[in-house]
N, C-alpha and C positions, 0 to 999 in steps of 0.2 A: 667245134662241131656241136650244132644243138640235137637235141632226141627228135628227131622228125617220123621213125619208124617205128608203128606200136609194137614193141617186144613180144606180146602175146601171141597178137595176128601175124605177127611173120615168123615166127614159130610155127602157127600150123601152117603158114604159104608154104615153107621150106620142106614140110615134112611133106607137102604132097605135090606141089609140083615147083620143086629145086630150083633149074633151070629157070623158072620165071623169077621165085626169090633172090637168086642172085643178082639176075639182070635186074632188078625193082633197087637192092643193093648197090649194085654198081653204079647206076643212075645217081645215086642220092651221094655216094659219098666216094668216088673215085678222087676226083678233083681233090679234097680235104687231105683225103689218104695217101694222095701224091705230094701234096706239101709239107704234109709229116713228114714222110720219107727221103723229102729233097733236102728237108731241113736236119736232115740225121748224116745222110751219107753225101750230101753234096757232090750228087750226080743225076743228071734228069733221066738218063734211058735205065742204070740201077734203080732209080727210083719207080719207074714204067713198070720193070719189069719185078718188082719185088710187090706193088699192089697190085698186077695179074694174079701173080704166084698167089697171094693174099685169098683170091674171090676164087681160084680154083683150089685151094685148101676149103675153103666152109661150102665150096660144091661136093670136093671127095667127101668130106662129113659132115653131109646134111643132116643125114639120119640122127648123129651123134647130137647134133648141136641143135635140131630142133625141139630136144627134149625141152622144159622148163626150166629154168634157171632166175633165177633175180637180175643179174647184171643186165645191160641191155647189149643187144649183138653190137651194135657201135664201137660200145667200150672192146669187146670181142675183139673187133675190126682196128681197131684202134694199140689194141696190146699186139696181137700177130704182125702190124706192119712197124709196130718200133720193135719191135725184137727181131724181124727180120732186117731191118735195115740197120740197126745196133751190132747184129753178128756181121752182116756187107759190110759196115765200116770197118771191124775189128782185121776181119781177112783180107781187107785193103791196104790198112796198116801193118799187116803180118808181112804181106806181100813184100808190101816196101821197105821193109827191114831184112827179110830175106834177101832180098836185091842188093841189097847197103850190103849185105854182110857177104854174102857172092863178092862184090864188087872189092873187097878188102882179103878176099882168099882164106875166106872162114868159112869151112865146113856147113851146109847146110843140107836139106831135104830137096832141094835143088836139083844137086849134085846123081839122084838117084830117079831123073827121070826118061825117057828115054832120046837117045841116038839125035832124031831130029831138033828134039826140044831143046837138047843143048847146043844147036847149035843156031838156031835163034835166039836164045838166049843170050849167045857168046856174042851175038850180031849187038843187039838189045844194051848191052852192057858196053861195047867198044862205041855204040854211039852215045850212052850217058857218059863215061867217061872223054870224051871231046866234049860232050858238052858243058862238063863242070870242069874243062880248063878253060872253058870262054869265057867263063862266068867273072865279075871285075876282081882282082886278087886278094880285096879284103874278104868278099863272101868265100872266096873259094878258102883263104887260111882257114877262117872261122867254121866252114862246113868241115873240113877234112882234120879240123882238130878235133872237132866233136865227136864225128863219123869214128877215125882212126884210132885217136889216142883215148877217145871218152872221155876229154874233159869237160867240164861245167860250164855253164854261161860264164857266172864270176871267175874261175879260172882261165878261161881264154881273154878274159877283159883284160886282168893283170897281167899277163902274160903278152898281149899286143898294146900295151898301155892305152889300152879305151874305154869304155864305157861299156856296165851290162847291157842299159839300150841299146849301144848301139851295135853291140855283136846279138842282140835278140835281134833285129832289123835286120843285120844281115842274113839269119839263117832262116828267117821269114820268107825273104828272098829267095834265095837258094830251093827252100825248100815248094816252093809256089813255083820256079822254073821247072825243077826236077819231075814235079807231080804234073805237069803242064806237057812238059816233052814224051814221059810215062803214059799218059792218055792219048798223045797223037799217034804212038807206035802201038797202041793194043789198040 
């Protein structure tokens, strides 16, 4: 993204009529802010919906942030939507490890939400597990050794006498199924 907006003059746009600053913003660098974003969390409607989030954060604080500063609001724009989309990724990943560990009958935060929830969840869970018995039986050893016992790439190699590659390839797999059937049910 190049500097296209003078930092000075949209400092004072923002401090007196916001609404139009933002929408002048939004014009200029929606597009840009959604490919950062896509390119962080690899998801296009999280990605939509975290550069909204984005332009109604420097709406709620206009006042704040049309004071002076050196940086340019871009750069601004530019750190709020990878930090916002760096923490979507992290509790994506949380997600899916909370699931994994449900799915193995480990104690989680899960566990303590309410009546309904668990029982879509229970729904949730009985069709991942069909699903990673369909999966071809190398992927499925290699995930569920991983998953289950926590062993290591290099140990599940030796262990099914194969290749690191090629138990990375399969939990590649696996793991691109799994993420794949997880997004059709939410």
């Amino acid at each position: 993204m190049s500097p296209v907006i003078d930092n000075e003059r949209f400092r004072r746009l923002l401090r007196s009529y916001p609404i139009r600053a933002v929408a002048l913003l939004y014009n200029e660098y929606h597009r840009s802010l959604r490919s950062i974003s896509f390119g962080l969390t690899h998801d296009i409607e999280a990605s939509k919906d975290i550069v909204q989030e984005t332009f109604y954060h420097v709406w709620k604080n206009s006042e704040r942030l049309s004071d002076f500063h050196e940086r340019s609001i871009e750069n601004y724009l530019v750190k709020v939507v990878r930090y916002k989309s760096i923490t979507y990724f992290k509790q994506s990943i949380q997600l899916n490890i909370d699931n994994l560990k449900f799915l193995n009958g480990h104690p989680t935060s899960l566990m303590v939400q309410p009546f309904e929830q668990k029982i879509i969840e229970a729904e949730i869970i009985a069709d991942i597990r069909k699903a990673i018995e369909s999966f071809p039986k190398r992927q499925r050893e290699c995930f569920l050794m991983q998953v289950d016992r926590g062993l290591t790439i290099d140990q599940i190699a030796r262990e099914l006498g194969i290749t690191s590659k090629a138990v990375e390839k399969n939990l590649t797999s696996v793991k691109k199924k799994i993420r794949k059937f997880l997004k059709s049910r939410l």
